[in-house]
N, C-alpha and C positions, 0 to 999 in steps of 0.2 A: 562260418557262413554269416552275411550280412544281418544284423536282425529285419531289413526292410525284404531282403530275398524273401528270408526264412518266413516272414509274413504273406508273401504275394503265395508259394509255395502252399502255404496252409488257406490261405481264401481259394486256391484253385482245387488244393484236395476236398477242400469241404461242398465245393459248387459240383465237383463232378461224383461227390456221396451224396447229391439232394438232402444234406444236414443242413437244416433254415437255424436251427439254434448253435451250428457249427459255425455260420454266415455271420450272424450277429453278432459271434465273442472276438471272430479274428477281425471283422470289418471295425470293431471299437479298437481293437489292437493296432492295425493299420492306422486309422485317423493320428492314433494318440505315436505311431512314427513317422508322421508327415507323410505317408505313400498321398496321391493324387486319387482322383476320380479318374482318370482316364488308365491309371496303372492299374486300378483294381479291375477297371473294366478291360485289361488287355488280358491281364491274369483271368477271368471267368472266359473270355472267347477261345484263350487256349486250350482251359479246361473242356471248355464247349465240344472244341476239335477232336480232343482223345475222348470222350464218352459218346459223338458222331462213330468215331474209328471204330471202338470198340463195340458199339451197338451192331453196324452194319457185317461188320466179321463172324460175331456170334447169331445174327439171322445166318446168314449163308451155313455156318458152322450146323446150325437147328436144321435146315432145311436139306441137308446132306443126311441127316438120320432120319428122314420120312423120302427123303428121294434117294433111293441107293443107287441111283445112276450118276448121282452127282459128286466131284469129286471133292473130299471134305480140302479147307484150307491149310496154308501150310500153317504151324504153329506158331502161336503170338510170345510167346516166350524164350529164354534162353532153352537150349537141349540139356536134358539131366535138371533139371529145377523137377519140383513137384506137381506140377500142373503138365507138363508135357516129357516124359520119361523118354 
């Protein structure tokens, strides 16, 4: 992997872990491989979009174990992984 990916990659995992000190070491990592201000900002709106995803699936997911009429979602996972048997 590119080391510029491998940096957009780690500024997106660390924006969608709300780690601000995670933010800081890979945003100085970034500067110091030329990524742009507008790359870093594409990398954080993608991250934006999967923690949007993932927020909204686990309300509904929540709201199916106090409404038992509701039917839970399908699984966010592969089948057979550890979170979803």
């Amino acid at each position: 992997m590119e080391p510029k990916t491998a940096s957009l990659i780690s500024l997106a995992a660390a924006y969608a872990l709300n780690c601000q000190p995670c933010l800081q070491y890979h945003q100085t990592k970034a500067a110091s491989l030329g990524l742009s201000l507008e790359e870093i900002s594409q990398a954080f709106f993608l991250a934006e979009q999967v923690k949007i995803g993932a927020q909204n699936k686990t309300k509904r997911f929540a709201e199916t174990m106090v409404n038992q009429e509701a039917e839970p979602e399908e699984a966010c996972c592969a089948p057979g992984s550890a979170c979803c048997p």
